[in-house]
Every structure is written in C-alpha cells, then in structure tokens.
gemmi code that builds the backbone of each chain (N, CA, C; Angstrom):
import gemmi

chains = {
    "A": [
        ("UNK", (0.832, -1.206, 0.000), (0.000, 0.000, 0.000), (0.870, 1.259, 0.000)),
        ("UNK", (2.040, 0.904, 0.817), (2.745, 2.091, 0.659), (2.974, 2.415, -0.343)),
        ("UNK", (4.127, 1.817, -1.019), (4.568, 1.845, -2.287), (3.712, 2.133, -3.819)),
        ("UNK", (1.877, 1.838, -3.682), (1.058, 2.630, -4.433), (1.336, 3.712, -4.259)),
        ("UNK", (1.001, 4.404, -2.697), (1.198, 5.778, -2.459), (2.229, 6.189, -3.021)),
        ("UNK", (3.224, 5.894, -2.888), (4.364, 6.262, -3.220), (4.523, 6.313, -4.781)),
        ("UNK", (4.186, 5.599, -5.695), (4.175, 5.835, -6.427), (2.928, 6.632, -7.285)),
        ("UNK", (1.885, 6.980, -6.884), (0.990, 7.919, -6.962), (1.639, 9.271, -7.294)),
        ("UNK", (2.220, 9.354, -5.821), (2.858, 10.972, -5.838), (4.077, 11.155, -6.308)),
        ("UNK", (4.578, 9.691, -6.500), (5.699, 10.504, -7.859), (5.430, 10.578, -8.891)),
        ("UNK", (3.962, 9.702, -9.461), (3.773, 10.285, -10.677), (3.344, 11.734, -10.998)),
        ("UNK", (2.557, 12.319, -9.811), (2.286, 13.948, -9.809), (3.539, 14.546, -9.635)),
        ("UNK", (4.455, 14.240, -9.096), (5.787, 14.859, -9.204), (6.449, 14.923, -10.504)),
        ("UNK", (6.488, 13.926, -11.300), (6.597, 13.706, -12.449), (6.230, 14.363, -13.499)),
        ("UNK", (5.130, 14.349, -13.343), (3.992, 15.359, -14.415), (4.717, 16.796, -14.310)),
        ("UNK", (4.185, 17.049, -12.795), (4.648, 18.978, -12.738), (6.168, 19.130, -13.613)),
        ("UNK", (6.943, 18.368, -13.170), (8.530, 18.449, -13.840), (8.303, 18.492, -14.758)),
        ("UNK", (7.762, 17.308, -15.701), (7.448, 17.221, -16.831), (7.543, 18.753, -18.039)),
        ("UNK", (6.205, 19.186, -17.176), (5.123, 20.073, -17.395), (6.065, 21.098, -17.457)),
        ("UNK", (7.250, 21.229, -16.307), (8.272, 22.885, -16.528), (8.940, 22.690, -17.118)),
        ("UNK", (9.215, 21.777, -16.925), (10.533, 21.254, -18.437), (9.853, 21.708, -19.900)),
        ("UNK", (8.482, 21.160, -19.621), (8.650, 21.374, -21.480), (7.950, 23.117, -21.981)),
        ("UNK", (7.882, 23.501, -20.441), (7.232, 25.117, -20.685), (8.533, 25.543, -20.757)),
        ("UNK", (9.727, 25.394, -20.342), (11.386, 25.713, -20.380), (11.618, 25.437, -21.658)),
        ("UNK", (11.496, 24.933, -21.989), (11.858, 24.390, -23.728), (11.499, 25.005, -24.952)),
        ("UNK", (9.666, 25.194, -24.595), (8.901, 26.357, -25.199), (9.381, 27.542, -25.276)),
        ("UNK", (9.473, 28.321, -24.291), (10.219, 29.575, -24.273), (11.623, 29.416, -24.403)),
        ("UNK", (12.372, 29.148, -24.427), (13.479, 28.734, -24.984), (13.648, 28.424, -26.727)),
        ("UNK", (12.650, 28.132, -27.202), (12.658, 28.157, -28.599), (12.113, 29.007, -29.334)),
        ("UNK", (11.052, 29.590, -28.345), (10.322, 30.693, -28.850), (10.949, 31.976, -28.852)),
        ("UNK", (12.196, 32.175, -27.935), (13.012, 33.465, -27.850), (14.272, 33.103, -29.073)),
        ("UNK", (14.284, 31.593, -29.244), (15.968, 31.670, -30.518), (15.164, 32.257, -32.114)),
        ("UNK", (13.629, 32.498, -32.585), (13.417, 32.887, -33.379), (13.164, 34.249, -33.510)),
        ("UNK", (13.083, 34.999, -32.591), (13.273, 36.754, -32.499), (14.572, 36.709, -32.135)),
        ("UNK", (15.259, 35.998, -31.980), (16.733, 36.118, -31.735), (17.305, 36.281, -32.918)),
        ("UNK", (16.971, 35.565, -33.794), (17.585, 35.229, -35.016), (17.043, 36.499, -36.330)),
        ("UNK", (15.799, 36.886, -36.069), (14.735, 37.707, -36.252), (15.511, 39.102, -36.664)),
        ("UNK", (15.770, 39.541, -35.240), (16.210, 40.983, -34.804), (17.675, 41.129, -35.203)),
        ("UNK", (18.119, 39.780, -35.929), (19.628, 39.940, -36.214), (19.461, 39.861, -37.726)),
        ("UNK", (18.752, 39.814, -38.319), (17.917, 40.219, -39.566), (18.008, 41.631, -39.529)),
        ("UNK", (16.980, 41.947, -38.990), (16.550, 43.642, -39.057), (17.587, 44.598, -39.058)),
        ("UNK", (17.984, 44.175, -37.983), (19.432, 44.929, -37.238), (20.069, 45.507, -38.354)),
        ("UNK", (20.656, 43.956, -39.069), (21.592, 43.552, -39.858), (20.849, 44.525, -41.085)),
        ("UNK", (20.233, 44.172, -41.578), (19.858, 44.959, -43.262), (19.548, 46.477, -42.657)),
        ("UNK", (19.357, 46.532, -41.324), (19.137, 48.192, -41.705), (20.422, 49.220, -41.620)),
        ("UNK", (21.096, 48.234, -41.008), (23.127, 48.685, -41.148), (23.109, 48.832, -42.530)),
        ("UNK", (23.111, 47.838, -43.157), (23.399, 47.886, -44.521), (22.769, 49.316, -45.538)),
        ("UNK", (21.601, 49.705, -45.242), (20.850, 50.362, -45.537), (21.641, 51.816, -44.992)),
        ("UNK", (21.245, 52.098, -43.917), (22.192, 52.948, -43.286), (23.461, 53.503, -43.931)),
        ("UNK", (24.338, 52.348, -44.605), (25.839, 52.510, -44.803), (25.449, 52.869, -46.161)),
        ("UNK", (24.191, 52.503, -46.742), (24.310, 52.597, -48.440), (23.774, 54.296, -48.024)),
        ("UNK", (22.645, 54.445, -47.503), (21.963, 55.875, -47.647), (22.150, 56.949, -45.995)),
        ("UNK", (23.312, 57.120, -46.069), (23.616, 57.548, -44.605), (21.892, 58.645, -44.292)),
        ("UNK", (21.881, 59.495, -45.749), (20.872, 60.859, -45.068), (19.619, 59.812, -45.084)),
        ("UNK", (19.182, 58.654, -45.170), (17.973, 58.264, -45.349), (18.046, 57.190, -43.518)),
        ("UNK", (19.119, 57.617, -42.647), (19.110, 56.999, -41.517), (17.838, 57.184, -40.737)),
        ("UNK", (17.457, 58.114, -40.709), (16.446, 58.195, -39.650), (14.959, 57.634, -39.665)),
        ("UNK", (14.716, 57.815, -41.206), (13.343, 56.396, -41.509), (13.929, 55.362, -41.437)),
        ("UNK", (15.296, 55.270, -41.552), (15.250, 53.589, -41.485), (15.376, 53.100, -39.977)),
        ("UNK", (16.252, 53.710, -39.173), (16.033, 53.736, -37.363), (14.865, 53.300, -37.230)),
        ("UNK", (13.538, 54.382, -37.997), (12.186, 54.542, -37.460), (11.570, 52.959, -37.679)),
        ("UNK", (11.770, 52.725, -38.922), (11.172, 51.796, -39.282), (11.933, 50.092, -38.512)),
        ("UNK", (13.036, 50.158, -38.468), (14.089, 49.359, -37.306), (13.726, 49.056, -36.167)),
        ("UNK", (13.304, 50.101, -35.625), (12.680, 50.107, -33.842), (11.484, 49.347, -34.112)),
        ("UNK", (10.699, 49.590, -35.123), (9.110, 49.047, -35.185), (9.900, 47.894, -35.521)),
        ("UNK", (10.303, 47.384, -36.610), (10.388, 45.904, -36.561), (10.748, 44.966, -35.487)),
        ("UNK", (12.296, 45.558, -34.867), (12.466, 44.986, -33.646), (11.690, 44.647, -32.565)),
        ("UNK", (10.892, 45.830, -31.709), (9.595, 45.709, -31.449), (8.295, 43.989, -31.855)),
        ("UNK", (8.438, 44.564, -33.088), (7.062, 43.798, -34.088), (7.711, 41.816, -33.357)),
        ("UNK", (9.412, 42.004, -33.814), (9.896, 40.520, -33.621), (10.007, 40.126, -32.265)),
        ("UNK", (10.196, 40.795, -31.594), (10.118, 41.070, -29.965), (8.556, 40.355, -29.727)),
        ("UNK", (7.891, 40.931, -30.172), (6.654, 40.337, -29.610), (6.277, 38.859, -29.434)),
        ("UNK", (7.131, 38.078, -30.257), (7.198, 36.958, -30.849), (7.512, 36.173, -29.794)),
        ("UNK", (8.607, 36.828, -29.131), (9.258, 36.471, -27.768), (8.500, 36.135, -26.587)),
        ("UNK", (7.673, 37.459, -26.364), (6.713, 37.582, -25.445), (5.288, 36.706, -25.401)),
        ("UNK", (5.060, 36.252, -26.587), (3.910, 35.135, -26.477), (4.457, 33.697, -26.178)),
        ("UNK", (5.794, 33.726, -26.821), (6.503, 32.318, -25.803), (6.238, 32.374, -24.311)),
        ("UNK", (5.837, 33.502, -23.830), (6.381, 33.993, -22.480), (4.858, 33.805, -21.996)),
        ("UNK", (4.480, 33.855, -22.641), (2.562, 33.704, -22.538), (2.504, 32.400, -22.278)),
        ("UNK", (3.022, 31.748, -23.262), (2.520, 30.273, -23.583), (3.292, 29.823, -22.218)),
        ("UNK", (4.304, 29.563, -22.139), (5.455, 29.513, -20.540), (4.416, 29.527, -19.559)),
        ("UNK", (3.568, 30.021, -19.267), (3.036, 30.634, -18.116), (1.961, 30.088, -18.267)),
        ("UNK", (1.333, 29.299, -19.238), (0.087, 29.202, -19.640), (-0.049, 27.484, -19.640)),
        ("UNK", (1.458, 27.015, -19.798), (1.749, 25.852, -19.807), (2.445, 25.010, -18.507)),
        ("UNK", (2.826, 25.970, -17.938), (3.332, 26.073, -16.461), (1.790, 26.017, -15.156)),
        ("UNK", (1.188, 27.124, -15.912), (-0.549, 26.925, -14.599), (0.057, 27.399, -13.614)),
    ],
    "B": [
        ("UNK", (33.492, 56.015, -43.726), (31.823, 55.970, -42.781), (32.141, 56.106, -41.438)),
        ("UNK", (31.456, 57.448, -41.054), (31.659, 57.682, -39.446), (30.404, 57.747, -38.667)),
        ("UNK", (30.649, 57.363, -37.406), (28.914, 57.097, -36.984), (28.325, 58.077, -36.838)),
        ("UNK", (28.709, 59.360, -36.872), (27.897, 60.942, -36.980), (27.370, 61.326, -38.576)),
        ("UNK", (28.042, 60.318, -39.766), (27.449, 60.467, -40.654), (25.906, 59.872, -40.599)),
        ("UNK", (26.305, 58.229, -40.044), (25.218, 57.947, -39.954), (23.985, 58.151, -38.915)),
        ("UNK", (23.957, 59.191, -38.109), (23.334, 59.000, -36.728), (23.007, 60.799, -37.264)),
        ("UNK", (21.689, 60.908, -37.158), (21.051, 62.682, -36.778), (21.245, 62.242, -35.494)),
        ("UNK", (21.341, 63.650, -34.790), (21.308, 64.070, -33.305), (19.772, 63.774, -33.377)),
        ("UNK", (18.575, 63.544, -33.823), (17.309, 63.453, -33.410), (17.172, 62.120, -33.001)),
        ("UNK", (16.471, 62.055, -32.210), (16.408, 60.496, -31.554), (14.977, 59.596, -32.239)),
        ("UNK", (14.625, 58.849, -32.822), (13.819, 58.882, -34.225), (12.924, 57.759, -32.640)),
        ("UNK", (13.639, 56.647, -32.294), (13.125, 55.742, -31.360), (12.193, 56.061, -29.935)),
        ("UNK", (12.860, 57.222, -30.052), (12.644, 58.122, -28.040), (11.143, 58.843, -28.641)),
        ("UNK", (10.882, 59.136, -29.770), (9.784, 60.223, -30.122), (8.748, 58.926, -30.121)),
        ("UNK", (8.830, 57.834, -31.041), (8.185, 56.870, -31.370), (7.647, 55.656, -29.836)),
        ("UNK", (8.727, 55.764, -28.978), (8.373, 55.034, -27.894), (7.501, 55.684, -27.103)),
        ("UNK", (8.238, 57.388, -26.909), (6.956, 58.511, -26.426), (5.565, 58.351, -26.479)),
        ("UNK", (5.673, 58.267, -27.950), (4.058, 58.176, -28.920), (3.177, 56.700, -27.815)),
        ("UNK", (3.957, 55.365, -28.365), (3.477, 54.333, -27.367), (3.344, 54.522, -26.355)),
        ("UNK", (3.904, 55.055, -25.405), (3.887, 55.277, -24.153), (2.223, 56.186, -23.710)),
        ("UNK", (2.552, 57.015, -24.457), (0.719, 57.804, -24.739), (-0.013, 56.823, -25.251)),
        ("UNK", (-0.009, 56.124, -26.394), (-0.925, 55.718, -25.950), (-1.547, 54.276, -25.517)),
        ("UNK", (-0.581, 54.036, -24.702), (-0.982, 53.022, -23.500), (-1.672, 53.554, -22.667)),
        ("UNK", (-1.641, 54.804, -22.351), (-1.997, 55.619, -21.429), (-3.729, 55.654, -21.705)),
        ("UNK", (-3.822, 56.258, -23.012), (-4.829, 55.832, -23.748), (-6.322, 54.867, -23.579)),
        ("UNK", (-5.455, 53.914, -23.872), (-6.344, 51.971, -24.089), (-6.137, 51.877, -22.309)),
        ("UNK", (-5.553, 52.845, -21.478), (-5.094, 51.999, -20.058), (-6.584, 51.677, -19.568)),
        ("UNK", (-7.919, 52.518, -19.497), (-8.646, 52.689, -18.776), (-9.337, 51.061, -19.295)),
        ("UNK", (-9.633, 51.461, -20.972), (-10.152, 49.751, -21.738), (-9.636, 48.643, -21.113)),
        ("UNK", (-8.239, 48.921, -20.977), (-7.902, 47.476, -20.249), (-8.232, 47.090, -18.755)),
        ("UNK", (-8.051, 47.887, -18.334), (-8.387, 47.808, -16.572), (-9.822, 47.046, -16.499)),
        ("UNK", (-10.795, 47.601, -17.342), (-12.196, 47.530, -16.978), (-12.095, 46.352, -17.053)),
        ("UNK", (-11.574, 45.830, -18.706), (-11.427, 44.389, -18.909), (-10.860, 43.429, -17.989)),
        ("UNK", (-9.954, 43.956, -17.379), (-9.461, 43.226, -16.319), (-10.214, 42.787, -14.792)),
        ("UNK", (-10.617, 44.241, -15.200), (-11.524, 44.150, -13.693), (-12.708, 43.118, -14.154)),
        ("UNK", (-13.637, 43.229, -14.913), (-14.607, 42.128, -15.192), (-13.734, 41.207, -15.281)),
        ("UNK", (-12.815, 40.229, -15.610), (-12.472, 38.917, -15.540), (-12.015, 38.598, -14.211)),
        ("UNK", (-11.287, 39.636, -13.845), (-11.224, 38.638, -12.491), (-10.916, 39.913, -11.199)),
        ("UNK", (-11.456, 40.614, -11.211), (-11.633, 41.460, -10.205), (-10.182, 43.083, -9.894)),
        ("UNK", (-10.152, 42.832, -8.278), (-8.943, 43.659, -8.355), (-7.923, 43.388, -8.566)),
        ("UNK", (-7.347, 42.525, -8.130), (-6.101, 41.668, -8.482), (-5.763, 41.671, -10.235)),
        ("UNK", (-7.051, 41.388, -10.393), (-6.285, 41.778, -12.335), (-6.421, 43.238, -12.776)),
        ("UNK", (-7.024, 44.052, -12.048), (-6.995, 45.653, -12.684), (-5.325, 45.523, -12.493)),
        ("UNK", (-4.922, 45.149, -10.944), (-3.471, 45.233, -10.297), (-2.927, 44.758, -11.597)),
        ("UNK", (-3.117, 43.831, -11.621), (-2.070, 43.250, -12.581), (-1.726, 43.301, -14.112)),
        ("UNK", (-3.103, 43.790, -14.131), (-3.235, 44.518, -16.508), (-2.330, 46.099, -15.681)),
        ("UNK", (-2.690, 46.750, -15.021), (-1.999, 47.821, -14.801), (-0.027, 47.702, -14.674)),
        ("UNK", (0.264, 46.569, -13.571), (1.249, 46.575, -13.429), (2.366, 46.198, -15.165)),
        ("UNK", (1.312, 45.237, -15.826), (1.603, 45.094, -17.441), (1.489, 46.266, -18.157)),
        ("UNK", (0.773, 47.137, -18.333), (0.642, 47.825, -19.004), (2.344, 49.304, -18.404)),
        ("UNK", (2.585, 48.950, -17.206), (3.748, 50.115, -16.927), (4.751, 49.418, -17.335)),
        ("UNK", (4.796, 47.390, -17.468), (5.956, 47.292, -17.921), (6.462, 47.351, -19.042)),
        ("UNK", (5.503, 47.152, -20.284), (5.296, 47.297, -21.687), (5.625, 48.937, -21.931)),
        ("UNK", (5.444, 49.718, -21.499), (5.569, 50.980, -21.380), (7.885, 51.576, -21.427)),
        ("UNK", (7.766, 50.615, -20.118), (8.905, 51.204, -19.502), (10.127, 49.974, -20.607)),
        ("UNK", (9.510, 49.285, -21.242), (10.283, 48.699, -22.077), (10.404, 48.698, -23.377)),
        ("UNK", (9.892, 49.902, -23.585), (9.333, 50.360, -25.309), (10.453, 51.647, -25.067)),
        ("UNK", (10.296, 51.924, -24.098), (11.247, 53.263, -23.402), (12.821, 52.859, -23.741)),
        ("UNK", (12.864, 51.818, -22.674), (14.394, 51.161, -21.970), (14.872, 51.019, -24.017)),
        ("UNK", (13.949, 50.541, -24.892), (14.871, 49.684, -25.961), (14.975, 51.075, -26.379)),
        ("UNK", (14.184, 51.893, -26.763), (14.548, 52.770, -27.545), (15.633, 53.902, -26.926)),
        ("UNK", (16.026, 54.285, -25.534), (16.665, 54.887, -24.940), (17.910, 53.963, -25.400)),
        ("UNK", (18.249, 53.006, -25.719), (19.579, 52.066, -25.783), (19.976, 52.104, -27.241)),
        ("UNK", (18.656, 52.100, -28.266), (19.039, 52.360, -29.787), (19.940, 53.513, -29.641)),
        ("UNK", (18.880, 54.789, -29.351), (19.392, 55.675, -29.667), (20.950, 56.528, -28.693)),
        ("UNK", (21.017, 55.569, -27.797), (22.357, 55.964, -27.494), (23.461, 55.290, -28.289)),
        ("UNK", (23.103, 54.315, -28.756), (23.806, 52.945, -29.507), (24.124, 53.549, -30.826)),
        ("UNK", (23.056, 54.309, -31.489), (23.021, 54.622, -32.690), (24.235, 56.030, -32.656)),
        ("UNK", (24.188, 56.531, -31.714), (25.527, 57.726, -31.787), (26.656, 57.064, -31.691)),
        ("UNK", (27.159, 55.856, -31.117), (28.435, 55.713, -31.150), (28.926, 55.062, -32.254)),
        ("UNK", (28.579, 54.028, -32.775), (28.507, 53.224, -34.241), (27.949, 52.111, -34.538)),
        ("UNK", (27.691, 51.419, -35.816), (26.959, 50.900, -36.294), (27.117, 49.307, -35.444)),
        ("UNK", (28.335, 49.168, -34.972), (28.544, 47.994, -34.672), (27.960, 48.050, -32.915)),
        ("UNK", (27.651, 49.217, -32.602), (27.334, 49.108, -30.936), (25.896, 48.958, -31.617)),
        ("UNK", (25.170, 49.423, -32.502), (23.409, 49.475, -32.267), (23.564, 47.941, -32.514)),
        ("UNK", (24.114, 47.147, -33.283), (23.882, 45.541, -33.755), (24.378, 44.996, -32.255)),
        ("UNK", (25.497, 45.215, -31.004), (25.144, 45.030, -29.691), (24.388, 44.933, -29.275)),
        ("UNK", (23.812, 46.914, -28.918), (22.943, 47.164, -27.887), (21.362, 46.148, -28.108)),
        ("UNK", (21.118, 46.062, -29.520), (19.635, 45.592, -29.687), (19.889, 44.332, -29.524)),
        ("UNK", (21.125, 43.504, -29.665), (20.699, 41.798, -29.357), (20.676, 41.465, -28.222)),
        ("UNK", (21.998, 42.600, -27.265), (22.371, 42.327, -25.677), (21.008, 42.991, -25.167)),
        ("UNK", (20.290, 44.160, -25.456), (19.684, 44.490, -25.164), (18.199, 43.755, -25.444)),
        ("UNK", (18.120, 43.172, -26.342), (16.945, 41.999, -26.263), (16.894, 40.834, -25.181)),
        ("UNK", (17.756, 40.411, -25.253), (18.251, 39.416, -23.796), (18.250, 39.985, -22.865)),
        ("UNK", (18.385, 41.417, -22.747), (18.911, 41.694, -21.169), (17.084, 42.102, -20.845)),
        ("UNK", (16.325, 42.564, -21.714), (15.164, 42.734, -21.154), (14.529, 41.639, -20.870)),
        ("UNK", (14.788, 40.436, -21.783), (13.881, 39.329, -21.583), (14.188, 38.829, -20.654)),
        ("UNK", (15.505, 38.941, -20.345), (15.505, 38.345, -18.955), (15.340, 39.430, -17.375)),
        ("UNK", (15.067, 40.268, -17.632), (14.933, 40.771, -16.387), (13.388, 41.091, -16.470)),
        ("UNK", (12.556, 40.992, -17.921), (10.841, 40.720, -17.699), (10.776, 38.785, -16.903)),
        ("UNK", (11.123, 38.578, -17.159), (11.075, 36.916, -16.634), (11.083, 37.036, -15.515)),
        ("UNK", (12.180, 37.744, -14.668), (12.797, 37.479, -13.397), (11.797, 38.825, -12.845)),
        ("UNK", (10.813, 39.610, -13.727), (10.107, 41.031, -12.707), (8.774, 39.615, -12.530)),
        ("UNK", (8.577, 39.084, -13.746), (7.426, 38.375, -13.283), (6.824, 36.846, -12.949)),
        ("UNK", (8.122, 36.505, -12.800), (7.916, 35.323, -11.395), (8.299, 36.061, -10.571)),
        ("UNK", (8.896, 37.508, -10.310), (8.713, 37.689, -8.726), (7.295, 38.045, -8.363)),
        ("UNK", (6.808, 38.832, -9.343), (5.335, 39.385, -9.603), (4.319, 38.630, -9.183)),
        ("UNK", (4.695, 37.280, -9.514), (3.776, 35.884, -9.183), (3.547, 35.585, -8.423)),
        ("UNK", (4.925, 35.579, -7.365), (4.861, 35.041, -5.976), (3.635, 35.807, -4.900)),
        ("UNK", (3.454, 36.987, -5.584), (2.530, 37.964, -4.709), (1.518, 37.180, -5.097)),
        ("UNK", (0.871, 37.495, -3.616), (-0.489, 36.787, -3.714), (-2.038, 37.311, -4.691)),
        ("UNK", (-2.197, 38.639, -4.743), (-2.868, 39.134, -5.167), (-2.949, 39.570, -6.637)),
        ("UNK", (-1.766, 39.129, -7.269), (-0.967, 39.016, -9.164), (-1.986, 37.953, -9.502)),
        ("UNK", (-2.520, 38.246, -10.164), (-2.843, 37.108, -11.986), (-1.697, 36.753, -12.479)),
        ("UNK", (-0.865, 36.048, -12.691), (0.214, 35.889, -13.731), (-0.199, 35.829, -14.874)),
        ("UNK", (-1.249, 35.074, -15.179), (-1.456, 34.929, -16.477), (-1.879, 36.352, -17.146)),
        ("UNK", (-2.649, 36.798, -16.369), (-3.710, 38.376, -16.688), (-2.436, 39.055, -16.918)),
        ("UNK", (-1.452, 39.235, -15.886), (-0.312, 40.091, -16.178), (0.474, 39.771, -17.088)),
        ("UNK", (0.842, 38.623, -17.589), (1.653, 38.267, -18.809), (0.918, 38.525, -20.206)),
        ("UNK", (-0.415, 38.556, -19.832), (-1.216, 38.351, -21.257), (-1.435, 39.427, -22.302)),
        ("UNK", (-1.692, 40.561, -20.865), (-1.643, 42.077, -20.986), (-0.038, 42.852, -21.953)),
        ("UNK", (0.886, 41.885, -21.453), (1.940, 42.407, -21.598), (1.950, 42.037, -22.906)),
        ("UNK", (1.985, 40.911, -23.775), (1.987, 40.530, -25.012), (0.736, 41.255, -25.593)),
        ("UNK", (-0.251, 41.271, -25.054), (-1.569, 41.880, -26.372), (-0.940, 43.563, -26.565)),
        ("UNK", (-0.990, 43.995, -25.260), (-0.696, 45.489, -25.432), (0.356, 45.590, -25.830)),
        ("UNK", (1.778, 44.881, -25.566), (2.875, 45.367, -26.698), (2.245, 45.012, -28.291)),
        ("UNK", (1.751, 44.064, -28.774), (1.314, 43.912, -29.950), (0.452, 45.122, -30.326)),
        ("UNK", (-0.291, 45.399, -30.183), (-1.410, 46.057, -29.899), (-1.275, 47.637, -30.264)),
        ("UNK", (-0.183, 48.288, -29.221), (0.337, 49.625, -29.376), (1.023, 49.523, -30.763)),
        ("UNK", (1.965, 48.516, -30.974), (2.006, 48.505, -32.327), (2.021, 48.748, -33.556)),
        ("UNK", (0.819, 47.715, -33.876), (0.286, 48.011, -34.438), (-0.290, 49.395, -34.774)),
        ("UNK", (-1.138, 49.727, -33.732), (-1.742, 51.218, -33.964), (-0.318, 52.334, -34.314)),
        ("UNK", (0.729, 51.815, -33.389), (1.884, 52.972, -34.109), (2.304, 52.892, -35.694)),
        ("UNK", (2.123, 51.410, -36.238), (2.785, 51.372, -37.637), (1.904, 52.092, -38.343)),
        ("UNK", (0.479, 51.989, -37.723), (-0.240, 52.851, -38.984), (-0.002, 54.427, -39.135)),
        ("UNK", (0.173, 55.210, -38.181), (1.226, 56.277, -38.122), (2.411, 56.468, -38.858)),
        ("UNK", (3.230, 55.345, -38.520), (4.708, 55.482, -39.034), (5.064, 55.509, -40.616)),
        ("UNK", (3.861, 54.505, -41.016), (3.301, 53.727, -42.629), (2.676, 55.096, -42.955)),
        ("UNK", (1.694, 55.955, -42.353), (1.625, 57.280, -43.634), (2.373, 58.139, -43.443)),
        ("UNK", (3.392, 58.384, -42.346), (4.389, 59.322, -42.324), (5.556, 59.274, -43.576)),
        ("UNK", (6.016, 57.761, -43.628), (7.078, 57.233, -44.459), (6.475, 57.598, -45.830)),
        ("UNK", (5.021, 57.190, -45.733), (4.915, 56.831, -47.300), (4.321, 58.188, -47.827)),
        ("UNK", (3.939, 59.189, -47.225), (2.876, 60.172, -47.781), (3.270, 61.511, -46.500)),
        ("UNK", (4.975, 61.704, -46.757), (5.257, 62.842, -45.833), (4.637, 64.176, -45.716)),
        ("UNK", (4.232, 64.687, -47.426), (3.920, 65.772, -47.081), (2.249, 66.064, -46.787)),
        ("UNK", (1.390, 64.525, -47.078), (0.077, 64.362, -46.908), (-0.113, 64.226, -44.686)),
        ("UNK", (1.024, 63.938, -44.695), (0.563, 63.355, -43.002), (2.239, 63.626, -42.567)),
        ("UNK", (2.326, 64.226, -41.623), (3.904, 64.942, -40.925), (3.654, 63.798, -39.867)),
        ("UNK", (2.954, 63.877, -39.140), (3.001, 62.049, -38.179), (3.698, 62.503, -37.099)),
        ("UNK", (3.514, 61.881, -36.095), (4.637, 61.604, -35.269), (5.997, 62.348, -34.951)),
        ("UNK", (6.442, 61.518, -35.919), (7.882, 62.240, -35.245), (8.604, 63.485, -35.789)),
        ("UNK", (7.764, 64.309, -36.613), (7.399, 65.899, -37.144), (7.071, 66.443, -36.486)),
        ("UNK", (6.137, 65.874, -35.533), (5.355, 66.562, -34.209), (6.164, 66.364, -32.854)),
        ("UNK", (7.169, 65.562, -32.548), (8.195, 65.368, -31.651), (9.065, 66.563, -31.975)),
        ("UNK", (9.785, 66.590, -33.072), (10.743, 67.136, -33.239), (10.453, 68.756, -32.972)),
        ("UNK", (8.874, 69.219, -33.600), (8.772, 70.696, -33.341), (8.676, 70.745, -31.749)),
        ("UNK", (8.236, 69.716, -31.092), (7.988, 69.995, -29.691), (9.375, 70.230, -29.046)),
    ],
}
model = gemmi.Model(1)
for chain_id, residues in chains.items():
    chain = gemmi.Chain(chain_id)
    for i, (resn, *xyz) in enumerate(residues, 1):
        res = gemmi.Residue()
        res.name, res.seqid = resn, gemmi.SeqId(i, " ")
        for name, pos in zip(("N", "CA", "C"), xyz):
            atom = gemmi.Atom()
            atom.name, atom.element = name, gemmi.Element(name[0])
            atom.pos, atom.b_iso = gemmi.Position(*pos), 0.0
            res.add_atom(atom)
        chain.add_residue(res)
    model.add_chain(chain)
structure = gemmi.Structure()
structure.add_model(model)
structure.setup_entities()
C-alpha cells in the first residue's frame, strides 16, 4: 500500500517536472526565433544605413518598429510559458 | 563611414516610444475595466502593473538604440541583441517575482503584456506607414516630436 502511495505521488511529481521542463523548452525556442529575427533587421538596416547615410532616420524609425514587431514573438513564448506552467 | 554620418542628433526611437507610451496611457482605462470584469482587483493590479511594464520597455529599448546609434553601427547591432536578452531576462525574473505575490494574476499580467505590446504597435505602424509613405500628406509623429 505504501509503495502505491508512493508511487501515486511521484507520478504527480513527475507530471509537474514534466510540465516545466517542457514550458522551459517552449520559451526557450520561442526566444531563438526573435533572436535570429532581430539579427535580420538589425543587420539589413546597417546595410541600408551605410548605403543611404541621409535616409538613416526612416530607417532607425522603421528598425525600432520591426524589432519591437519581432520582440513580440518572444513575449507570447512567455505567454505560452506561463500558460503551460498553470 | 563615421557614426555621426550615420546618426542625426534626433532620436527617431525616443519620439516613437513617447508616442506608445501615450498611448498606453490611452487603451489603459479599456484594459483595466477588462481586467476588472475577468477577475476582479487583483487583475486591474495586474493589466496595470503590465501595461507600466510594456511601457517602460518600449522606453528602456529605444533609450539604448538611440544611445547605440551615436556611437557606431557595430554598438546598435550590440545594444539591440544584448539588449533583447537583457530585457527578456529581467521581464522573466520582474514576473515570477510578480507571481509570488499573492494578489498578481500571472497569467492576466503576462497576457496584458503581449496583447498590449502587440497592440500599441500596431496602432503605431499605422502612423509610421503614412508618415514614411505620404510625408507631405501626413507629418506624423515624429514631425510633431521634433517641433515639440
């Protein structure tokens, strides 16, 4: 009888781990694609920048919004994390 | 190529985060209510406490571009990746501490934080999209920063 018990509550122990582990994993994969994202943006608006120095400041403008835009991407991992966690 | 060629002294990010920052201020009351009907005070607390962090991190990135953007091209490709990590991880670590409080929604507060960063957005690109594309039809934004 013990040893049911016992193994009862390690299977709920089990689960919860389970359960953070794979909300750890989630967000963890969900942040390497705005990672990769924002090194895009970054990247071509340097380029842009270096080709049209006087045209820097729409491209900044438009830079911040994208970064932003890919950022967000991040933050619903961060949703889901939390959502998958309980 | 010197980074004062490429960098105006105008801060293009600080006017544009401004703008968001208003209007979060804005949608703040819409969200609260919403909050408050789903789950009482604890989520006004907590769409509110989201809505100052979305705020103060639209701020933090663009205060880091645009210091980034005066020194050279190779610090803004830094500041925005170190600076993407360094927020994500110190939003992580504001809100599991956030959690531990008893009276936090986590979820309400995380949820807030993703719709309303999406959200402000959006409503800013449509600004930014007729400024860029139709300058002398719509001065926008950051025409209206700069005279201020």
């Amino acid at each position: 009888m013990h040893d049911i018990l016992l193994a009862v509550q390690q299977a709920g122990e089990l689960k919860d781990g389970l359960s953070s582990i794979g909300a750890g994993i989630a967000y963890g994969a969900a942040a390497i694609g705005p990672g990769i994202g924002i090194g895009i943006v970054v990247g071509n608006a340097i380029t842009a920048m270096a080709r049209q120095p006087e045209m820097s400041g729409p491209i900044r403008t438009t830079m911040f919004l994208g970064i932003a835009f890919t950022e967000a991407l991040a933050l619903f991992g961060f949703v889901l994390f939390f959502l998958a966690k309980g | 190529m010197t980074a004062t060629s490429m960098s105006p002294p105008v801060a293009h990010e600080s006017a544009i985060a401004a703008q968001l920052a208003r209007h979060a201020l804005y949608v703040a009351p819409a969200i609260l209510i919403a909050a408050g009907i789903y789950g009482g005070a604890g989520a006004v607390i907590s769409a509110g406490i989201g809505l100052v962090i979305v705020a103060m991190n639209f701020l933090a990135s663009a205060r880091l571009i645009a210091w980034a953007a005066l020194k050279s091209p190779s610090a803004v490709q830094a500041a925005v990746l170190g600076g993407f990590l360094a927020r994500l991880v110190v939003l992580t670590a504001l809100v599991f501490a956030l959690a531990q409080v008893n009276f936090i929604d986590a979820v309400v507060l995380v949820l807030t934080i993703a719709v309303t960063h999406l959200g402000l957005l959006i409503w800013e690109t449509r600004y930014v999209s007729l400024t860029l594309g139709a300058p002398g039809l719509k001065p926008g934004v950051i025409g209206r920063s700069e005279e201020e």
